[in-house]
N, C-alpha and C positions, 0 to 999 in steps of 0.2 A: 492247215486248210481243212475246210470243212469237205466229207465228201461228195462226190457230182451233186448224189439225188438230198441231199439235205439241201446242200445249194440251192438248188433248181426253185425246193419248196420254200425256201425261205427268201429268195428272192420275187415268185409269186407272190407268197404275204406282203412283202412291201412295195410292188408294183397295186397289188388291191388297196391299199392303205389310201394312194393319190395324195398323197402329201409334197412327195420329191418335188423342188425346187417352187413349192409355195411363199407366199407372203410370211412372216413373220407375223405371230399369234400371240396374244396377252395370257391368253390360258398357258400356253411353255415360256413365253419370255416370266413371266411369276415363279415357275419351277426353278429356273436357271439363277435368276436370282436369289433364291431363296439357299440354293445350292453354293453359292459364292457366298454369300452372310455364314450361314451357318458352319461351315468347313472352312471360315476362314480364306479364303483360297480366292485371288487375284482377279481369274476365270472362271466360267461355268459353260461349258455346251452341251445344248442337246445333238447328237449327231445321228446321221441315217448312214449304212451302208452300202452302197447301189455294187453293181457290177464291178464295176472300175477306177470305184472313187466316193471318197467319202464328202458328206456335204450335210452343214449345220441348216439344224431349222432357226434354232435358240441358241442365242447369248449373252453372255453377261461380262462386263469388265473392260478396260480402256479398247480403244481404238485398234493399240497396237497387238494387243492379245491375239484379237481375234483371226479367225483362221473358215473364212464359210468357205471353201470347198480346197479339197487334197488328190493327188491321187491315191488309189487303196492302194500301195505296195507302202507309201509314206504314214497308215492312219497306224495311229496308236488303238483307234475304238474296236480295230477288226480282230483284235487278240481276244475281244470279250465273247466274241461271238462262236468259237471254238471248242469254249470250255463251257459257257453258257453261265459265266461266275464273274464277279468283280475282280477288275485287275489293277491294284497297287505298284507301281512304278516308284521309288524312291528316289531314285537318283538316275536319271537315264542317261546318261553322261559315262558310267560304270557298267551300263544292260547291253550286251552284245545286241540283243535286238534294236536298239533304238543308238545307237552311239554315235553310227553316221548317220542319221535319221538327217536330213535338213531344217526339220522342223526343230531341234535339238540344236547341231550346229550353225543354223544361223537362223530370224526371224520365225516368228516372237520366241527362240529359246526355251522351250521347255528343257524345264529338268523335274519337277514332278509330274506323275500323272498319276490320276483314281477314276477308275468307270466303273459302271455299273451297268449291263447289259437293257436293255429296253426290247418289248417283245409288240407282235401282231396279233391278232386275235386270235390265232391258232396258235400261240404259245413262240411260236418261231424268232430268234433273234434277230431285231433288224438295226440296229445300233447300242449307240450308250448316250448315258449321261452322263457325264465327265468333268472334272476339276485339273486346273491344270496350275502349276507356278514356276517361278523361275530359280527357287532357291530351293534345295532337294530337304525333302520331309518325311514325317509318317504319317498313316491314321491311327485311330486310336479306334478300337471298338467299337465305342459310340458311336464315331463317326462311321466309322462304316456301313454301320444298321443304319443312320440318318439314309446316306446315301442310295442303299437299297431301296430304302421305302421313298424315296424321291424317284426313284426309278421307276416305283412300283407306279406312284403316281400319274407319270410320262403313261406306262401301259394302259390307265383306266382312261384319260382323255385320248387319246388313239383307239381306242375301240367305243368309248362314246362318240366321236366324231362320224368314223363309218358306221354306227348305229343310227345315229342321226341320219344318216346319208342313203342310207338303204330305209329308213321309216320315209321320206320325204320322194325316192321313187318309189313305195310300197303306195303312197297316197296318191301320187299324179297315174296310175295305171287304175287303182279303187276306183278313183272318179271318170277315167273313160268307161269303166266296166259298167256302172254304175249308172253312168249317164246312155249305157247304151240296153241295160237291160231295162230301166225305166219306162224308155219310151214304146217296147213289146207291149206289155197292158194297157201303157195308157192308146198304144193306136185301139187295139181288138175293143177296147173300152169305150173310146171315141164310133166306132163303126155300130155297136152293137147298139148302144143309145139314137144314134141315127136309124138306124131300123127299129127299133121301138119305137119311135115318134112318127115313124113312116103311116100319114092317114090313110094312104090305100091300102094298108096292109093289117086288116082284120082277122088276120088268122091266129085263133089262141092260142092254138102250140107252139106256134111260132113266135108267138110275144112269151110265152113261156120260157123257151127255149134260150131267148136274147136273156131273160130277166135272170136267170140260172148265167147266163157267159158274163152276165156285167157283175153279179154276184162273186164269179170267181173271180175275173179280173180284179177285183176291188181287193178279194181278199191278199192278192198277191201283190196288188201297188202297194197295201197297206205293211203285207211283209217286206216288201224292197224297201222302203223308205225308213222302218225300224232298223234295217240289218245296218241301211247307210249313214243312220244317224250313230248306232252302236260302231259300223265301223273305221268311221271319221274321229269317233275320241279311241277307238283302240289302237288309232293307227298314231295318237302323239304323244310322244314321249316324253313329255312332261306332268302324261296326267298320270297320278299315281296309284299304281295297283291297290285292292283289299282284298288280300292274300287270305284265306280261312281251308280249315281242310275240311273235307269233302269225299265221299263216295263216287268217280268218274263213273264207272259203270249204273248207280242210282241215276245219275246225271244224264247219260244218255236214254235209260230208260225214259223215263221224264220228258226228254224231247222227242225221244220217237210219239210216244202218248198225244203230246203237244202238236204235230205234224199230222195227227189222224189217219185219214185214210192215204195220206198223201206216203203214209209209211207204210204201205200195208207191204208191199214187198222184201220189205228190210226183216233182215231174220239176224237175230243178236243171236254169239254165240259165247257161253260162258256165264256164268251169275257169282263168278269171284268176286264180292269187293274189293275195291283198288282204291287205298285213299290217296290223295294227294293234298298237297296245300298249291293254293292260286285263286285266281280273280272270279271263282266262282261263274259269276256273270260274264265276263268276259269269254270263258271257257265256254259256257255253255252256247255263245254265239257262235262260235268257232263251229263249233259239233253240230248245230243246227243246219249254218250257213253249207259245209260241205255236203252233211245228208242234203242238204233241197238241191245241190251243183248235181247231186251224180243221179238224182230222184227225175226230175225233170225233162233233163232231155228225151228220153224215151223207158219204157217199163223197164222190165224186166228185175232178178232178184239181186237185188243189193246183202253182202254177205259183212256183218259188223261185230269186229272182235276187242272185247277191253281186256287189255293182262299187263302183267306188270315184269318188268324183264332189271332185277338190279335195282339199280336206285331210278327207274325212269318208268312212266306209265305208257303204254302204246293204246293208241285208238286204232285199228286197220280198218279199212275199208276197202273190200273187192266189188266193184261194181261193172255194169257194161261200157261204161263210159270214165273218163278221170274227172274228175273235179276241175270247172274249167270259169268259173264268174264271180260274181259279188261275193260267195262265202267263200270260193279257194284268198281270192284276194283279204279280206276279214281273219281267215284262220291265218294265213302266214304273218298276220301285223300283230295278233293276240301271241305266238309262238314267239317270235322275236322278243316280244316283252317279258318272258318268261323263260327264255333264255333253255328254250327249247328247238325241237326241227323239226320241219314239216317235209314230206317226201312224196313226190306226185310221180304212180308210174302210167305210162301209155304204151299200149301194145298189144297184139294181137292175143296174149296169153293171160294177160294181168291186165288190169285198170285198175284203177283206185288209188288211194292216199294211205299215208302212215303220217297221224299226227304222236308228236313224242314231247312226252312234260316232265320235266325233274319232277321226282317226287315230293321233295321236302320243298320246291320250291325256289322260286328268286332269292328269297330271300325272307327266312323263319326266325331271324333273332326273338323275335317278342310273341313265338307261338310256337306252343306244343307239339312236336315232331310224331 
């Protein structure tokens, strides 16, 4: 048995997942199959572990094989989950664990088993992937590296799936945010233009005045609709990053510069370079978008620190307010994608953000570290 608090968390992981008791999937029914071809092997399940009972997403192999739901005291898969390693069964016919098993002594009869543990995005074991037959056997080596990395496989489509899943409510929140910050300038924009055109109103500081408000409204419809269109593609997960490394700290300089007076408050602290590798562009939206969330609402000094802690780059950001509209929304879909965290505090003591970026990146295969 696993202990209470590992339990606890690794039952969280697979309640987060939202898979348990779904439709049948061509992305796992492909694994399982592949799993049964290549190990030879009758059967193939993918299985979850729940509370009280084991239950197949995927399967592979006659009618009578299969087995989609057990209770846990009867699963074979829950032994993987312990030791957090593949577990070999040869003959369970001879395994005090499994000998009165039901699932052994009668329908569908197993006598081999081989799993391979299957994990949540936090690492946590939430089932296996498993082979099963009726006549007791070995693996060989080979097969059991196969099998691992089938395993592995199962892990990268379950956390691409809830990737997906969290980019697709990262995007339906973008767009209320988005659709509600728009319409701020364009009303003030709308009203200021009506008082420009107003005939009885000959006063030229006051046409002044309007022509400076429509000025700046413009210049910030113009920034909402940049930040929206950058971050409606950073927010889909299909389009793909170009990762280069880069100077963060150059980079936020750069955007404060870029932001003018609208930064004059922000006081950077530190002049370390911090290189990282990532989407350059994408990143430097992110840094923008939360400097104008925490700039905007009302003055005062914005405090912005780049350092590097390990293998991760921190951006902090101490302001009078947190980061709360179209850039916090934009930084957390850019973060996601790079397989980083975004951290928003509120409260009397602290405001602000901590955005955090691997250093070396997503992923640097084909570039210099």
């Amino acid at each position: 048995m696993l202990p209470d608090q590992s339990e606890a968390r690794r039952l969280l992981a697979l309640d987060d997942l939202e898979i348990l008791d779904t439709a049948p999937e061509e992305r796992f029914d492909r694994i399982t199959r592949m799993a049964a071809q290549v190990l030879d092997a009758p059967n193939a399940m993918i299985t979850l572990v729940d509370r009280d009972r084991q239950w197949a997403k995927s399967f592979a192999g006659p009618p009578e094989g299969r087995v989609p739901e057990v209770p846990r005291k009867q699963s074979f898969c829950r032994f993987t989950l312990v030791d957090d390693r593949p577990l070999v069964v040869p003959d369970a016919r001879v395994d005090e664990r499994f000998a009165d098993n039901p699932l052994v002594t009668g329908p569908p009869g197993i006598v081999f088993y081989a799993g391979a543990p299957i994990h949540a995005r936090d690492g946590s074991p939430v089932g296996a992937l498993c082979v099963t037959d009726s006549t007791p056997r070995e693996l060989t080596p080979e097969q059991r590296e196969v099998l691992e990395q089938l395993a592995h496989w199962v892990d990268l489509e379950l956390g691409m799936q809830r990737e997906r899943e969290e980019l697709a409510r990262m995007q339906r929140r973008f767009v209320g945010i988005a659709s509600h910050e728009l319409r701020t300038p364009l009303t003030t924009l709308k009203g200021q233009v009506e008082e420009l055109l107003d005939p009885l109103d000959d006063d030229e500081e006051h046409r002044r005045e309007a022509t400076e408000a429509i000025d700046r409204s413009t210049a910030r419809l113009v920034d909402l609709v940049e930040d929206v269109l950058l971050g409606s593609r950073a927010e889909t997960a299909d389009t793909a990053l170009a990762p280069e490394q880069f100077n963060l700290t150059e980079l936020v300089r750069d955007v404060l510069h870029e932001l003018g007076e609208r930064a004059e408050g922000v006081v950077q602290h530190g002049d370390e370079p911090v290189r990282i590798v990532a989407d350059r562009r994408r990143v430097r939206t992110a840094v923008r978008g939360l400097l104008r969330d925490v700039l905007e609402p009302r003055g005062g000094t914005v405090a912005l620190t780049v350092r590097r802690e390990a293998d991760t780059a921190l951006l902090v950001l101490e302001a009078p307010v947190a980061p709360a509209g179209v850039g916090l929304a934009i930084a957390r879909a850019v973060v996601v994608l790079h397989k980083g965290r975004l951290d928003v505090r509120h409260g009397p003591q602290s405001c602000g953000a901590t955005l955090a970026l691997p250093v070396a990146g997503p992923s640097t295969d084909d570039l210099d570290s």
